[in-house]
C-alpha positions as CSV (number, residue, x, y, z in Angstrom):
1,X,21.2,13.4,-23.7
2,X,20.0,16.8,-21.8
3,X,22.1,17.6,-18.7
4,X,19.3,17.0,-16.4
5,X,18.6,13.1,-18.2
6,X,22.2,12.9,-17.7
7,X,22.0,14.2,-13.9
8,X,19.2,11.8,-13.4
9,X,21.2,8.4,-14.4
10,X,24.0,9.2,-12.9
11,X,21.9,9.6,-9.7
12,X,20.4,6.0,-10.5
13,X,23.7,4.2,-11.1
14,X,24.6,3.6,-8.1
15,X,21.2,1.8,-7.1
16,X,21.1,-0.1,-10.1
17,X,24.8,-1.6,-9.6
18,X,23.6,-2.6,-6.1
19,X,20.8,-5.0,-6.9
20,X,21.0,-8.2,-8.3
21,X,19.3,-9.5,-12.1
22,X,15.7,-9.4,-12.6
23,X,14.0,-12.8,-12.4
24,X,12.2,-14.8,-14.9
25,X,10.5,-18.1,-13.9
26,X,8.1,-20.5,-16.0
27,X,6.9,-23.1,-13.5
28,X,3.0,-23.3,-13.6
29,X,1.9,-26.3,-15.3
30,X,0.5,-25.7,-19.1
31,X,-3.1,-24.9,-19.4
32,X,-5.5,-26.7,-21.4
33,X,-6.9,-24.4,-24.6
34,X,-10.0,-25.9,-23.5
35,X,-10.4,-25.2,-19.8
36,X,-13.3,-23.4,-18.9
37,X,-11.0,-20.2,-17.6
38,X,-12.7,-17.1,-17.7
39,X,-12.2,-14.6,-14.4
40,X,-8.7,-13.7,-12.3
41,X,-8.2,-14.1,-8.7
42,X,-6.1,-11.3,-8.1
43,X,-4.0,-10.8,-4.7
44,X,-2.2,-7.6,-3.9
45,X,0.0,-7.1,-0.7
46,X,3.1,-5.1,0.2
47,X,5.0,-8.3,1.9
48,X,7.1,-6.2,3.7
49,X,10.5,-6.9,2.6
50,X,9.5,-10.6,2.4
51,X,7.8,-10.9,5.8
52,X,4.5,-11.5,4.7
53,X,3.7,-15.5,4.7
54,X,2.9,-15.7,0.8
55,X,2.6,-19.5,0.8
56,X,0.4,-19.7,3.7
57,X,-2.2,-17.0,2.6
58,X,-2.0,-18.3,-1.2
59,X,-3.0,-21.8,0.3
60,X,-6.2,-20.3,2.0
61,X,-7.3,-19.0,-1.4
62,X,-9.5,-20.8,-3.5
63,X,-9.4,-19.7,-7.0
64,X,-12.2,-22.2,-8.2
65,X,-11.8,-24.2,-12.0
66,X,-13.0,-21.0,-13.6
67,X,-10.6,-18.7,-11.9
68,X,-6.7,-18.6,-13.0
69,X,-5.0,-17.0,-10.1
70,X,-2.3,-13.9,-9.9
71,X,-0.1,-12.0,-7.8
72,X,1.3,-8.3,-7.2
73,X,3.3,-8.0,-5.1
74,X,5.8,-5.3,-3.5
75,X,8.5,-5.3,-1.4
76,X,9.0,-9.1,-2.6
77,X,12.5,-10.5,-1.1
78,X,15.3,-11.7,-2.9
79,X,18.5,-13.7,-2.2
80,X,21.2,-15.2,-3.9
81,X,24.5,-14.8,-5.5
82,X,23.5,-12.2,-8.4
83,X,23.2,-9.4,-5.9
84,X,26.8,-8.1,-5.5
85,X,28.4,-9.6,-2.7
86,X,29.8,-5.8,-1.1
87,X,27.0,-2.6,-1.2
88,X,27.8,0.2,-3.2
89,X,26.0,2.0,-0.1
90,X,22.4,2.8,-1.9
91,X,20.1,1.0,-0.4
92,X,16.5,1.2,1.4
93,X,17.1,0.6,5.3
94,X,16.0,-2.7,6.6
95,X,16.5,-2.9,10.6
96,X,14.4,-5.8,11.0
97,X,16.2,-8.8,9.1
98,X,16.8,-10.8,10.7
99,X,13.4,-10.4,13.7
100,X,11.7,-12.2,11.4
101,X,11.6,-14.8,8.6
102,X,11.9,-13.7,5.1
103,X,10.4,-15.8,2.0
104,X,12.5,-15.5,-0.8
105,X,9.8,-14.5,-4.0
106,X,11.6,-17.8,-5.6
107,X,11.4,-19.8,-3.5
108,X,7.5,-19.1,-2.8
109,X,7.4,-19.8,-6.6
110,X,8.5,-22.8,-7.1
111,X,6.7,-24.0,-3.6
112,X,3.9,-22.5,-4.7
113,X,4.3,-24.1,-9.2
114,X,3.4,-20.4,-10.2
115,X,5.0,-18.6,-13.4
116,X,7.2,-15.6,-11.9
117,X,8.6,-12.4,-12.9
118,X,10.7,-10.4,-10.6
119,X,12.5,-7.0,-11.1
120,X,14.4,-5.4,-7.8
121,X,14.3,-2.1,-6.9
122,X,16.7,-1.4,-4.1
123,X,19.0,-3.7,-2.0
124,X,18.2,-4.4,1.5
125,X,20.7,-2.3,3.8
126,X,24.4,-4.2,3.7
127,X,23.2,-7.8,3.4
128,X,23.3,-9.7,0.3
129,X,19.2,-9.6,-0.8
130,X,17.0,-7.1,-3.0
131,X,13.5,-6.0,-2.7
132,X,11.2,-5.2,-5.4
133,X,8.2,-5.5,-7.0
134,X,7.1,-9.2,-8.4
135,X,4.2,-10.9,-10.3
136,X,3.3,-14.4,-10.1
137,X,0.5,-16.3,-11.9
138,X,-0.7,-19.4,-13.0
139,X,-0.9,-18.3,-17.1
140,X,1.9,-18.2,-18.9
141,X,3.6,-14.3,-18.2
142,X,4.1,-12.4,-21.9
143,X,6.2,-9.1,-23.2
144,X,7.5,-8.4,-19.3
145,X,8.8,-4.8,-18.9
146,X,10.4,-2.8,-16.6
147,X,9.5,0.8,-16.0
148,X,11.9,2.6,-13.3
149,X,10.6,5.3,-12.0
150,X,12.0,9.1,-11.6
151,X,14.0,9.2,-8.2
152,X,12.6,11.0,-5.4
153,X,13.9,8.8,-2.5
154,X,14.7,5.5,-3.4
155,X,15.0,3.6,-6.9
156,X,11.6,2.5,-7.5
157,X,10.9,0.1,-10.8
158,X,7.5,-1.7,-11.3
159,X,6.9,-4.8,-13.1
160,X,4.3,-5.3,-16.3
161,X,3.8,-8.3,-17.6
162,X,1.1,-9.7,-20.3
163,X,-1.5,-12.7,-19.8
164,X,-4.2,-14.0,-22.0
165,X,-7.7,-14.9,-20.5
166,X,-10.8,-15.6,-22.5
167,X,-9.4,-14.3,-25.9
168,X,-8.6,-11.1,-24.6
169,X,-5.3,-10.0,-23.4
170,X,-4.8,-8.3,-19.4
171,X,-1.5,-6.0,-18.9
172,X,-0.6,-6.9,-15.0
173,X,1.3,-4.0,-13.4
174,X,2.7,-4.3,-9.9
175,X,4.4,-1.0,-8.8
176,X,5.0,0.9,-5.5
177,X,5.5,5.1,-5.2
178,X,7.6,6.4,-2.7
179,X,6.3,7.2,0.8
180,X,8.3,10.7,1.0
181,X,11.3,12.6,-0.4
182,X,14.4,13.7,0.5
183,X,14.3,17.4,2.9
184,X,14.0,20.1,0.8
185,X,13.7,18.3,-2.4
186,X,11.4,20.4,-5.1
187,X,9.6,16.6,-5.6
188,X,9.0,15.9,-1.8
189,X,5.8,13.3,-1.2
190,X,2.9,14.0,-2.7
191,X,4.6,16.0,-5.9
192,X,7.1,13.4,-6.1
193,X,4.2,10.5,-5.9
194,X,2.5,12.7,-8.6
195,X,5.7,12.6,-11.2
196,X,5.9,8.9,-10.8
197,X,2.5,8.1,-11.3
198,X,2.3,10.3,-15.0
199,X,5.8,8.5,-16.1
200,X,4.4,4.9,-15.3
201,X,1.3,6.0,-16.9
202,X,3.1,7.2,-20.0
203,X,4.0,3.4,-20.2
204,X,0.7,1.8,-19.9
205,X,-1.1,2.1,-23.3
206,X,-3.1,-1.0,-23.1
207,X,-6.9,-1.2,-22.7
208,X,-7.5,-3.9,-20.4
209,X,-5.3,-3.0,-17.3
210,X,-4.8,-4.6,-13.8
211,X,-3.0,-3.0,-11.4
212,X,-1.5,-3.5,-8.1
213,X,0.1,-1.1,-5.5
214,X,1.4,0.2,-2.8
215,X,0.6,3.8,-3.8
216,X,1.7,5.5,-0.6
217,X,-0.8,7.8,-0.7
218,X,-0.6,9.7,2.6
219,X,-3.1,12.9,1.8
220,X,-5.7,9.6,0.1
221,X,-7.6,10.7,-3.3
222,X,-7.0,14.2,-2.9
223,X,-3.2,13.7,-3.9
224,X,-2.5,14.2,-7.9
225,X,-1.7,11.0,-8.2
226,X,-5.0,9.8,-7.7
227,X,-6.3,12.0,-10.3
228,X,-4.0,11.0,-12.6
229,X,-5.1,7.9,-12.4
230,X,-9.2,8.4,-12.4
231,X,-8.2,10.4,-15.5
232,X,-6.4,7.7,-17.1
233,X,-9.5,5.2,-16.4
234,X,-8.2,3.2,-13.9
235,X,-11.2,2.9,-11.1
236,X,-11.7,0.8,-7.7
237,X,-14.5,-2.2,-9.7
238,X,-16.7,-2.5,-12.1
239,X,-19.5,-1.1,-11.7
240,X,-17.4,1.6,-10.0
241,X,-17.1,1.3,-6.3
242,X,-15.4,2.9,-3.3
243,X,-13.8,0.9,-0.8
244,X,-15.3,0.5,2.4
245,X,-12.1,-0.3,4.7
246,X,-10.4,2.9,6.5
247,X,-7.0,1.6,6.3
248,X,-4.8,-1.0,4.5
249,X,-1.6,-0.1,6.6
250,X,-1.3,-1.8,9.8
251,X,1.1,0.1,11.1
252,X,1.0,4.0,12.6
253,X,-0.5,6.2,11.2
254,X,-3.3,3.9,9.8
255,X,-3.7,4.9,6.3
256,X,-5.2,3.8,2.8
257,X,-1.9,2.9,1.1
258,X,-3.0,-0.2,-0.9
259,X,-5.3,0.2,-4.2
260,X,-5.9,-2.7,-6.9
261,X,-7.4,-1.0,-9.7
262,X,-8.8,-2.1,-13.3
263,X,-8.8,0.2,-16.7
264,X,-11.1,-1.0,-18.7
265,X,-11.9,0.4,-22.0
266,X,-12.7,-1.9,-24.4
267,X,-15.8,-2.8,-21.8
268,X,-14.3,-6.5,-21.7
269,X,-14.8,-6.8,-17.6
270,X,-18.4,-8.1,-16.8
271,X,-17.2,-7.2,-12.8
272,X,-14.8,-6.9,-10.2
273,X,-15.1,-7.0,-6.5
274,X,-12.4,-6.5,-4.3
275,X,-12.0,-6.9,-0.3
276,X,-9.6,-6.2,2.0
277,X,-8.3,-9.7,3.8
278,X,-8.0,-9.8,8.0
279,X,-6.0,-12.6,9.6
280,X,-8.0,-11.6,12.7
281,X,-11.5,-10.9,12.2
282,X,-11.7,-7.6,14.7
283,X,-8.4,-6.5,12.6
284,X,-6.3,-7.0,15.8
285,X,-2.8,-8.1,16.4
286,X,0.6,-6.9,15.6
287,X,0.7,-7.7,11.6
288,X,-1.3,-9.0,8.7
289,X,-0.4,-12.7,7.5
290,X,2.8,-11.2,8.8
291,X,3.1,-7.9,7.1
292,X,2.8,-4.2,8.1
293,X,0.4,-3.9,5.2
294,X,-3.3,-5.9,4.6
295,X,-3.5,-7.7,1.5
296,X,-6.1,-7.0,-1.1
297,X,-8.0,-10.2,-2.9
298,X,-10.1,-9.3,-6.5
299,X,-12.1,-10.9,-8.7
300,X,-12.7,-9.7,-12.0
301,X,-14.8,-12.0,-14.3
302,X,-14.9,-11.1,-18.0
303,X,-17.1,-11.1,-20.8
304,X,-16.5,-13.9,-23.8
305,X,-14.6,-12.1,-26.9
306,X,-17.0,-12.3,-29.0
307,X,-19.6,-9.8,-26.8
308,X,-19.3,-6.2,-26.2
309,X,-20.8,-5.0,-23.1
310,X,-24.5,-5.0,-22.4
């Protein structure tokens, strides 16, 4: 191992030995082979260290027969007794605990009879909980991966996980960049952003691609990390789109933070539409289904198999 690969675990140790064990849970009922299924509700959101009411939006969204649903999330919130019970003092700051209730992303799971995959990324201040980033569906979650990112800040590591819609198979990706870096540091913000995105890219060879995340993206699409991405394929819908909301943090400054994109190369996706979701309609009010971040709701609808596109 090269001293700087060495100088870059030992860096991480600390963060990983102060987080508790990634979370696998099968819950959704078994789908019939036969069911009609051919599109994916999709709903990305930042919960803000577990503040945003996942039950309550998930139970305002109608996926429809033909629809299975899925979730990205970041910041999801996790309790209980595999994070260590003292901090090893690296963690991401969390003032706000106990202001307001916090769903655990298991518990939301099994209220909710989804299939769940959870992987944390820091611990939350000196209490005994993780945040990370999380997907939940209701198809059965395959070949679920890991990718930490390089440190800039904090430890970041997003979640992949495999589903299989339509005879064609959809890699799921939930990940969040970091907002800034540490003064002085040769990888501060938008360089830092930019190495992050290129290493989670150099792990996402599939064709078919979903992703969700809180990108951080403080100078928008003129950061590298946007490029890197257009580059790579990954785009706003299909047919291409731009999004029409200014903002998709609630919070000060107001800023597009919040992107769920497709790559598509095999020309498997018929369409995708995407909208930002408002608990008030003039966008008012302190937070968003209770988070600092608006959630974003997709639906991509694919071809059959058996067609290329037209």
């Amino acid at each position: 191992m090269s001293p700087s690969r060495r100088a870059a675990v030992d860096r991480l140790a600390p963060w990983r030995a102060n987080v508790g064990e990634a979370l696998s849970l099968d819950l959704a009922p078994v789908s019939d082979p036969a069911s009609p299924i051919s599109s994916l509700v999709v709903l990305s959101w930042n919960v803000w260290i577990g503040r945003g009411r996942l039950s309550d939006l998930v139970g305002r969204i109608r996926p429809g027969p033909e629809a299975a649903l899925v979730i990205l999330l970041q910041e999801a919130y996790r309790t209980d007794h595999s994070v260590p019970a003292r901090s090893s003092g690296r963690a991401g700051r969390d003032h706000l605990t106990r202001a307001r209730p916090q769903e655990d992303v298991a518990d939301a799971a099994r209220r909710l009879g989804l299939n769940l995959r959870y992987v944390p990324s820091m611990r939350n201040g000196g209490e005994r909980s993780d945040r990370g980033n999380a997907i939940l569906s209701t198809l059965p979650l395959e070949s679920t991966a890991a990718v930490e990112l390089p440190l800039v800040l904090q430890r970041r590591v997003a979640v992949a996980a495999s589903v299989a819609l339509a005879g064609r198979r959809i890699r799921l990706v939930s990940a969040h960049l970091d907002p800034r870096g540490p003064p002085g540091h040769k990888w501060l913000g938008a360089a830092g952003r930019g190495r992050q995105t290129q290493h989670l890219l150099d792990h996402l060879e599939d064709d078919l691609v979903v992703l969700g995340a809180d990108l951080n993206l403080g100078r928008g699409r003129a950061e590298r990390s946007w490029r890197l991405l257009k580059e790579a394929g990954f785009t706003f819908g299909v047919p291409q789109t731009l999004p029409a909301w200014r903002h998709t943090f609630h919070a000060l400054p107001r800023l597009v933070l919040d992107y769920l994109l497709v790559r598509d190369r095999a020309g498997a996706v018929a369409q995708v539409d995407v909208e930002r979701l408002d608990e008030d309609p003039s966008d008012r009010g302190p937070t968003v289904f209770g988070s600092d971040h608006h959630p974003l709701l997709g639906r991509v609808a694919l071809r059959p198999a058996d067609r290329g596109p037209t």
